[in-house]
C-alpha positions in Angstrom: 32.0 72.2 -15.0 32.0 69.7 -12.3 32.9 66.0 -13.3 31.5 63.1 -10.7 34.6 61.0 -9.7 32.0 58.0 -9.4 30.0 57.6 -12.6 32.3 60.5 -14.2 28.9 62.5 -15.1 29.3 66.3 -15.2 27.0 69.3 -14.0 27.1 72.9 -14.2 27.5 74.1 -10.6 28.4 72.6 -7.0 24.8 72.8 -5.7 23.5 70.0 -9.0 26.5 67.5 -8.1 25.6 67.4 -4.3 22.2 66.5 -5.7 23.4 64.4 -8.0 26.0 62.4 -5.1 22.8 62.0 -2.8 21.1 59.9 -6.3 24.3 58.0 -5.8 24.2 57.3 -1.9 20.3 56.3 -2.0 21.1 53.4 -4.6 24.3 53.1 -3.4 25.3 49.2 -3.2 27.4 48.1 -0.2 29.4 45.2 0.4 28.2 43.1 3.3 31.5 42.2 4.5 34.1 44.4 3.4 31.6 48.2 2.9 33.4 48.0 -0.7 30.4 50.7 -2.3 29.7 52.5 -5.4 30.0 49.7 -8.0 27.3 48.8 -9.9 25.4 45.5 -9.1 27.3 43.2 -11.6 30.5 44.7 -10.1 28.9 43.6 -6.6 28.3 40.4 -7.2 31.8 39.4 -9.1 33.2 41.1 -5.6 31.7 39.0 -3.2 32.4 35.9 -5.2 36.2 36.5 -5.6 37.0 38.7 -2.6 35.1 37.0 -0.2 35.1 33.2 -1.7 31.0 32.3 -0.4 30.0 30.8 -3.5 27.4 28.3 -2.0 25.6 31.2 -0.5 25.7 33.5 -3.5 22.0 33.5 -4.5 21.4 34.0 -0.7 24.1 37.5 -0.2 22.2 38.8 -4.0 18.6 38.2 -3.0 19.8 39.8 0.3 21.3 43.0 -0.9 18.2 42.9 -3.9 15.5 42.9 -0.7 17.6 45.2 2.0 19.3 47.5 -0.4 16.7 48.2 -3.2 13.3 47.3 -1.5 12.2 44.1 -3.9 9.3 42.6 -2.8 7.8 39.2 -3.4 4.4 41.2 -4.5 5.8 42.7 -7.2 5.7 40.4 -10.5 9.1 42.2 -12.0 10.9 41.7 -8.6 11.4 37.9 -9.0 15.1 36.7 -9.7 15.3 39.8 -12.2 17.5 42.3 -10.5 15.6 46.2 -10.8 18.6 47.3 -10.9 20.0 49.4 -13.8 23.6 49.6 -15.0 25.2 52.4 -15.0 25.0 54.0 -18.1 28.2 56.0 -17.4 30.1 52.3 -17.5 28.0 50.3 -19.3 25.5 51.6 -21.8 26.6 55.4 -22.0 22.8 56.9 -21.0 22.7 59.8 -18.8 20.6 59.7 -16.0 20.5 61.7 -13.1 17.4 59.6 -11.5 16.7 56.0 -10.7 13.9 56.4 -12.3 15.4 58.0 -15.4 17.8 55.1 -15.8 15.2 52.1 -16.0 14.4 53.4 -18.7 18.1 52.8 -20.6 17.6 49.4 -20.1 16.6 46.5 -22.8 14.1 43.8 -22.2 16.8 41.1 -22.3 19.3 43.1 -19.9 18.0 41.0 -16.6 20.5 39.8 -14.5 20.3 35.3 -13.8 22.9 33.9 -11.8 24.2 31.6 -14.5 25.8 34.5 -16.1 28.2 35.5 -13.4 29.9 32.0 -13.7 30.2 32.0 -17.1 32.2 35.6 -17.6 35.7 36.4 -17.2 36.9 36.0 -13.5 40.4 37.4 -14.2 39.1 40.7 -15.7 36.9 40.7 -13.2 39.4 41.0 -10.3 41.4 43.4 -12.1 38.3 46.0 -12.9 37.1 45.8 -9.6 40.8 46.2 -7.6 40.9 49.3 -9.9 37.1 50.6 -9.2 38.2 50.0 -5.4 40.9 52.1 -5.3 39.1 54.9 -7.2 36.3 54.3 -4.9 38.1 54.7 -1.6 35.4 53.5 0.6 37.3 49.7 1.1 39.3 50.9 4.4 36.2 53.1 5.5 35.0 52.6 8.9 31.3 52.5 9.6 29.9 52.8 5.8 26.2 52.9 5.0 25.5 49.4 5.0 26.6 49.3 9.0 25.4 52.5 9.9 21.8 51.8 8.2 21.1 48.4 8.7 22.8 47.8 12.1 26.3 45.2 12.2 26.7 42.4 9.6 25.8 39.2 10.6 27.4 35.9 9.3 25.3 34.1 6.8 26.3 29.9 8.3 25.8 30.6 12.0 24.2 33.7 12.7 26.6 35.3 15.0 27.3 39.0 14.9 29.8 40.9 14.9 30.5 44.9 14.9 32.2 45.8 12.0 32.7 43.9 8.5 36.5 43.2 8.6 35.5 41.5 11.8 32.4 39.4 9.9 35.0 38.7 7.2 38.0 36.9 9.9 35.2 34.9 11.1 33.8 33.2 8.3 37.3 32.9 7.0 38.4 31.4 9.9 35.0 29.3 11.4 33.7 28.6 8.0 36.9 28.0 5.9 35.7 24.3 5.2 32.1 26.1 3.9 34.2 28.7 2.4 36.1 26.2 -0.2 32.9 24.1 -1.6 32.2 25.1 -4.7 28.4 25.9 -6.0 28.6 23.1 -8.1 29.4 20.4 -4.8 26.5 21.8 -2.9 24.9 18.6 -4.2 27.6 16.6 -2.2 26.9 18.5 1.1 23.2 18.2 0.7 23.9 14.6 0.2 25.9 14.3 3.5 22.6 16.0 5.1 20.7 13.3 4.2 23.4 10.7 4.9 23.5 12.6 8.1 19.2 12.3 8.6 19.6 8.7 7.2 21.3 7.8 10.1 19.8 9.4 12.8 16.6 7.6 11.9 17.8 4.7 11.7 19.6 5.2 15.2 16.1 6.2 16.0 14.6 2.8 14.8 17.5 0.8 16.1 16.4 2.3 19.3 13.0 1.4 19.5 13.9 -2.0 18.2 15.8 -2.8 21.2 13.3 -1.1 22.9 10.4 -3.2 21.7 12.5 -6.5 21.8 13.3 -5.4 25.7 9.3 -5.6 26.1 9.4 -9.0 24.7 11.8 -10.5 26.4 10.2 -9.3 29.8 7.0 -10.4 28.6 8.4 -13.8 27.6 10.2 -14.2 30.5 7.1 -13.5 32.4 4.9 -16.1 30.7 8.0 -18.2 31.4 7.3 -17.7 35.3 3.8 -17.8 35.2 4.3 -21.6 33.1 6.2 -22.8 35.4 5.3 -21.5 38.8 8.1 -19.0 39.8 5.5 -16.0 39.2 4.6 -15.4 43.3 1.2 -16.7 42.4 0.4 -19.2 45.2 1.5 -22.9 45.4 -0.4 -26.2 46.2 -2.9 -24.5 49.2 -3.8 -21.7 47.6 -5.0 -23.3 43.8 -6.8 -25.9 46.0 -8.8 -23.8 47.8 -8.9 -21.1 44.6 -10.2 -24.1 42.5 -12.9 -25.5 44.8 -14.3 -21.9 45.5 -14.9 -22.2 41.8 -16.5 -25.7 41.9 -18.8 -24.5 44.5 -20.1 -21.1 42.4 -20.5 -23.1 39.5 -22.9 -25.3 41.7 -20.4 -28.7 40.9 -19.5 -29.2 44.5 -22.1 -28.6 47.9 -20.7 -26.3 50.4 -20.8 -29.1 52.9 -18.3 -31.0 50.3 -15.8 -28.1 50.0 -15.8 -27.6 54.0 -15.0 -31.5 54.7 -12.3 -31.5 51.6 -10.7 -28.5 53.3 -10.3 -30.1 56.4 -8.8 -33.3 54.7 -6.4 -31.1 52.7 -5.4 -28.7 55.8 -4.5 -32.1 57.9 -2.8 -33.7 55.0 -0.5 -30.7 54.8 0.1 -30.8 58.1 1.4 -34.4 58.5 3.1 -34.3 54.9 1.7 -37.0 54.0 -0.6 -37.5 50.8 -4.3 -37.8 51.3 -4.4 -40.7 48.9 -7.5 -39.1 46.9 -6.0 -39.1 43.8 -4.4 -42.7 44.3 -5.1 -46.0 42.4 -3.2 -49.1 43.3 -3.4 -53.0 41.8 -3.1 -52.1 38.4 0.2 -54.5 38.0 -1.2 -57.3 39.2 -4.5 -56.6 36.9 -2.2 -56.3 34.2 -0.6 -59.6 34.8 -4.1 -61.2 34.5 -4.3 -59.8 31.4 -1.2 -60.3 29.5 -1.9 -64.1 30.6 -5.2 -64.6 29.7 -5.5 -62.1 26.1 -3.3 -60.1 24.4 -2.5 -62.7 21.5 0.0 -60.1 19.8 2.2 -60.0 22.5 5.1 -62.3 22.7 6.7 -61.2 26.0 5.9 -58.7 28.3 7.7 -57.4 31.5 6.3 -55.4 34.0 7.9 -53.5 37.1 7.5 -54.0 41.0 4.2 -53.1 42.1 3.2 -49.1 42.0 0.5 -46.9 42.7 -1.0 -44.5 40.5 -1.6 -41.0 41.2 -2.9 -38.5 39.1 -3.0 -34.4 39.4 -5.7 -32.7 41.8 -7.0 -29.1 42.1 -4.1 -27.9 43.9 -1.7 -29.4 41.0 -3.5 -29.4 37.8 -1.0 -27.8 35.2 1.9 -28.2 37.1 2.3 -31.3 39.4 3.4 -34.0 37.1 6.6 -34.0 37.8 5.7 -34.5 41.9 2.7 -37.2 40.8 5.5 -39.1 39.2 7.5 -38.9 42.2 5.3 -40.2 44.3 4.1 -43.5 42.0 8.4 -44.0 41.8 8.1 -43.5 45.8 4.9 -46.0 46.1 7.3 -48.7 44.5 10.2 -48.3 46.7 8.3 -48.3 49.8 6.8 -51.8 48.9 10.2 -53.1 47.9 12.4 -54.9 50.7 15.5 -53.7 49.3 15.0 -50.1 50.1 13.6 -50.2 53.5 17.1 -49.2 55.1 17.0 -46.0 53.1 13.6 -45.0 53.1 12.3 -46.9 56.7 9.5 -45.3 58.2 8.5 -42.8 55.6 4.8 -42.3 53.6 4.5 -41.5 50.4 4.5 -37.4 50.9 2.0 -34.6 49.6 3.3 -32.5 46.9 4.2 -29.3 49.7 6.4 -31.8 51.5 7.8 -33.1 48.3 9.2 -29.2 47.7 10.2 -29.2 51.2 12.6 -32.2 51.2 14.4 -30.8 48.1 14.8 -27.4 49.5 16.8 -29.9 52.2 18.2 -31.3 49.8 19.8 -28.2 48.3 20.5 -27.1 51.5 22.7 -29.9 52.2 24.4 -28.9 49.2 23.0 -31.1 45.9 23.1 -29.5 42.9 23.4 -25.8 43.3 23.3 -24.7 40.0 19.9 -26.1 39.6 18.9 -24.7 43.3 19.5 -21.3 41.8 17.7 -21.4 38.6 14.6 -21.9 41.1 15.5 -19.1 43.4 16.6 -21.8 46.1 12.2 -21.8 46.7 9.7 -24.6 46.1 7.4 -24.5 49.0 4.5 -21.9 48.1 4.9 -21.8 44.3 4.0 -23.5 41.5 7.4 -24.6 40.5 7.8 -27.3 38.0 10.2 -30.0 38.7 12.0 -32.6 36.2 14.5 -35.0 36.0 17.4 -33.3 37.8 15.4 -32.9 41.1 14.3 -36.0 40.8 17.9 -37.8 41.3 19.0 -35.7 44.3 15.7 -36.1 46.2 16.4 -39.8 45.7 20.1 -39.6 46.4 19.6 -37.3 49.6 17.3 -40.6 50.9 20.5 -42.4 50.1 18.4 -44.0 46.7 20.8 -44.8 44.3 19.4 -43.9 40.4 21.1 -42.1 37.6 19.9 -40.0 34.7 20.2 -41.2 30.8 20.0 -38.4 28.4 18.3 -39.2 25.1 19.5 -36.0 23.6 18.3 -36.5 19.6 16.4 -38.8 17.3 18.2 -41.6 17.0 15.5 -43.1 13.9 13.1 -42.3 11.4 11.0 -39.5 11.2 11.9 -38.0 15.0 11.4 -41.4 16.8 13.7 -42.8 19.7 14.5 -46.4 19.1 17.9 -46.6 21.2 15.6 -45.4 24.1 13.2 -48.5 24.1 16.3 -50.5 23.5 17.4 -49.2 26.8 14.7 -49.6 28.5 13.7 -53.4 27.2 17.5 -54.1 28.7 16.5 -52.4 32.0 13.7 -54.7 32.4 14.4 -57.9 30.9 18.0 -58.6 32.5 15.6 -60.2 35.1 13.6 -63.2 33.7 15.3 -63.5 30.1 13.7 -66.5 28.4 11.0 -66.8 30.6 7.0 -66.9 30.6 5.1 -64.5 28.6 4.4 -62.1 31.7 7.6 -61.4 34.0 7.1 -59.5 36.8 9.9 -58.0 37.7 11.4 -56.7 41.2 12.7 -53.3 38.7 11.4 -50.0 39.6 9.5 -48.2 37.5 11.7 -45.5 35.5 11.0 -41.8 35.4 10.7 -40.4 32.2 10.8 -36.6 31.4 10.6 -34.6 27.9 9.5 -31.1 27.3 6.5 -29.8 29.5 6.0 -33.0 30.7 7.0 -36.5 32.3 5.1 -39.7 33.1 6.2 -43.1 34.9 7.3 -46.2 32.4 5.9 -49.2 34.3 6.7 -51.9 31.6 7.6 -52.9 28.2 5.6 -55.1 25.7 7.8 -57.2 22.9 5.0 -58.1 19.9 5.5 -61.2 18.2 6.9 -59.3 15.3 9.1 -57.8 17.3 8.1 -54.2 17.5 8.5 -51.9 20.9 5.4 -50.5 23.2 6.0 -49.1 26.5 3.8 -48.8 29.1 2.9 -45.9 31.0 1.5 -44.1 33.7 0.4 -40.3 33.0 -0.2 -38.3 36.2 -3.0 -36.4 33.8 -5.0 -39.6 33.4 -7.7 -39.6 36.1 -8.8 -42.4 39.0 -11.7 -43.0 36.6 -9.8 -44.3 34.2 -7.2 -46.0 35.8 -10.1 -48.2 37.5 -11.2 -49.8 34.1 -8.1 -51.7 34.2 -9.0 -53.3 37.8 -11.7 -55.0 35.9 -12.0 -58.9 35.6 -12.6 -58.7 32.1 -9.7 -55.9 30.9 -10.8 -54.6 27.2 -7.7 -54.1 24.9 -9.3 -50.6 24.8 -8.4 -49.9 28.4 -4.7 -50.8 28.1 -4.5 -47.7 25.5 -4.2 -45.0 27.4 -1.1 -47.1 28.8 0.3 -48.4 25.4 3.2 -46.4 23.7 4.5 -47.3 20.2 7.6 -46.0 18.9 5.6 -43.7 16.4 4.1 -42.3 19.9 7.1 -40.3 21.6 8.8 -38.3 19.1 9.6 -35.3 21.1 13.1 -34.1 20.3 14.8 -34.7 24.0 13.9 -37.4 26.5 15.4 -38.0 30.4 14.7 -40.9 32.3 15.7 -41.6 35.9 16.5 -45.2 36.5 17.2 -46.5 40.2 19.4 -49.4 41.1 19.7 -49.9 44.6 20.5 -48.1 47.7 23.5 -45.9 48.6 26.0 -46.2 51.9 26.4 -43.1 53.6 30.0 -42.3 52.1 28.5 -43.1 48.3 25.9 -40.4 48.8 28.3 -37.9 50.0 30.6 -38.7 46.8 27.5 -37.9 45.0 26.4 -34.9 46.3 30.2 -33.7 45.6 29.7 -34.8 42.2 26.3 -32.9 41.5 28.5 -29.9 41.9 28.9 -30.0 38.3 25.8 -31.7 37.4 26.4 -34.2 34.2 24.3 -37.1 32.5 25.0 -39.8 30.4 24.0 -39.2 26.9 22.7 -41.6 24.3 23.8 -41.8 21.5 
């Protein structure tokens, strides 16, 4: 009698247990990592999980050896996460069988194998029964066992890589995959969690990305509608919206041919003397305004009114962007008809709007302000460029005009209003003629005034008989048409309100003013244009 030194079965003759070791080696199970073989599944799994210490991939390494080992199939409804595979009955349940077939049939309905059972049994007597089944075995130092020779070299279950034999496979997961190697079954939770923390944070690096991306686009395209508002955008300057504009007068049948031919002409030979063509010009409206306030205006108690100035409103070649020059020129107009400034300014016309841009590029060029020079690219002529307060004062003070610029930086009353700035301005005028007749005309300039996206020309300031403020003002977007109502023998009250400002009516949240005071000696303007260096203001309040 022959006894089987693996299931310890015995047979007759040497012939039956050669058979009967070839039943063992085709259900032979073998040990992925180590070629530990001839234990039954159970004894398999307990192996791997306290030899080998993969825990988290467990359920992977027994559906693996299930599928490559004994053939299960996903087809087959008794194949699922029930093993197929029988217990010895030599170790376990005592039934001989010679045949896998034989020995499904020594097994109970209720003796599947689940995975929760392997945690739940003794690990200790584990570990002892299967060092002993090794060493009775004899196959844990074998080179090349079935597993190798059948199914080609292990390869490592994290990262793929392969290597020739299982000792090999076993260094490297021990070695690359320690950290893996230590996390229990029950923290896979944890490092699924640290996936997703992981994902979490890619996306939003993702969205931060396209955020910035997006805001990128916004800022360009802000900072384009910035140039395009205020001229910087290569578009053309005065010439070329003239002529653009008229083409459009002509094809919408508002203007003859022969009209936009002879206007050409007058704008081409303006442009080349600098000087304006006076088409957009109205002048008398002071002294029309001292008839009035004379003869009418009942509610006024005092008025006083500014030197004598022209008014000149936007054309074609301006409309949108031009007040700033317009007001200019009216602040201009006034000089050249006062006595006091004909050292400064003898000789000169009131110049077009392309001259005006090409007396401050001089002026930058002589050094004024070049902080301000750079914000506009050191370039006026050709564009569209707006121009405020700042470029106001060193035009002026490069033609030796001396001015300077108040800053109304905040609402100084009620509700947004400005009262400290008519207070200013009611000084400004009436510290000529205090005490006198109802209508003082003064030899004062008129004052520039600037807030945002616009400025206009303050020509006067009305005192009511109850006291209350109104300014009076020149807007470069009023047109001639207008403006010639008020030359009029018999002025309506009606005409003066498109001049009329009330405190309630200029509630922006910043005003500028330029206010001259006389002319400048040679060495005063070049103290000033060594000053503008650092260009400051005085603020009120």
């Amino acid at each position: 009698m022959l006894s089987c030194d693996i299931c310890g079965e015995t047979v007759t003759s040497e012939p039956d247990m050669k058979a009967h070791l070839i039943v063992h080696m085709e259900n032979e199970i073998v040990c992925p990592f180590c070629k530990l073989s001839g234990v039954s599944y159970d004894e398999m799994c307990f192996h791997i999980e306290t030899a080998h210490f993969e825990q988290n991939t467990l359920e992977r390494n027994f559906e693996r050896i299930n599928t490559v080992q004994f053939g299960t199939s996903d087809n087959k409804k008794d194949n699922t996460l029930q093993c197929g595979m029988e217990v010895n009955s030599s170790i376990l349940s005592g039934c001989a069988s010679n045949h896998p077939k034989n020995s499904s049939q020594c097994l109970t309905k209720d003796s599947t194998l689940k995975h929760e059972t392997f945690y739940s049994e003794n690990l200790t007597e584990s570990r002892k029964f299967l060092k002993s089944r090794e060493k009775q075995s004899g196959l844990t130092e074998v080179k090349g066992s079935i597993y190798e020779t059948t199914y080609g070299p292990p390869e490592c279950p994290f990262c793929g890589k392969i290597e020739e034999h299982s000792e090999d496979m076993e260094t490297h997961v021990k070695t690359t995959h320690a950290n893996l190697l230590d996390i229990p079954l029950e923290g896979m939770d944890r490092v699924q969690c640290s996936g997703d923390l992981q994902l979490a944070h890619q996306l939003q690096q993702e969205e931060d990305r396209k955020r910035r991306s997006e805001e990128s686009r916004q800022e360009i395209e802000e900072f384009q509608k910035l140039q395009r508002q205020y001229g910087l955008d290569n578009s053309g300057g005065y010439k070329q919206q003239q002529l653009r504009n008229m083409e459009i007068e002509v094809n919408r049948g508002r203007m003859p041919p022969s009209e936009f031919h002879r206007r050409k002409a007058d704008m081409m030979e303006s442009l080349a003397i600098g000087i304006d063509d006076g088409k957009t010009k109205t002048s008398g409206i002071i002294e029309a305004l001292h008839r009035y306030y004379q003869n009418a205006a009942t509610d006024v108690r005092q008025v006083w009114l500014s030197s004598v100035v022209d008014h000149f409103h936007s054309s074609l070649g301006d409309k949108g962007w031009g007040c700033g020059y317009r007001n200019f020129q009216m602040l201009l107009s006034s000089l050249l008809q006062n006595d006091a400034y004909d050292d400064c300014l003898k000789g000169m016309s009131v110049p077009c709007i392309p001259k005006i841009q090409s007396m401050i590029e001089d002026a930058w060029k002589e050094g004024f302000d070049p902080q301000g020079a750079s914000q506009l690219n050191n370039r006026l002529q050709g564009t569209k460029a707006w121009i405020g307060a700042c470029e106001v004062y060193i035009l002026l003070t490069s033609l030796r005009v001396k001015c300077h610029i108040v800053d109304f930086h905040k609402s100084t009353g009620p509700l947004g209003t400005h009262p400290r700035l008519f207070e200013w301005i009611l000084n400004y005028y009436s510290s000529e003629g205090e005490g006198s007749p109802k209508v003082v005309c003064t030899s004062k300039p008129p004052i520039y005034l600037q807030h945002q996206g616009h400025s206009r020309t303050v020509i006067g300031i009305e005192e009511k008989k109850n006291r209350t403020l109104c300014l009076l003002i020149f807007d470069p977007g009023c047109p001639s048409r207008e403006m010639q109502k008020l030359l009029k023998q018999d002025v309506e009250a009606s005409s003066l309100k498109q001049l009329r400002k009330s405190m309630g009516n200029l509630k922006h949240k910043q005003y500028q003013i330029v206010a001259v005071e006389g002319a400048l000696s040679p060495e005063e303007k070049v103290a000033r244009r060594q000053d503008s260096q650092v260009f400051t203001a005085e603020k009120i309040p």
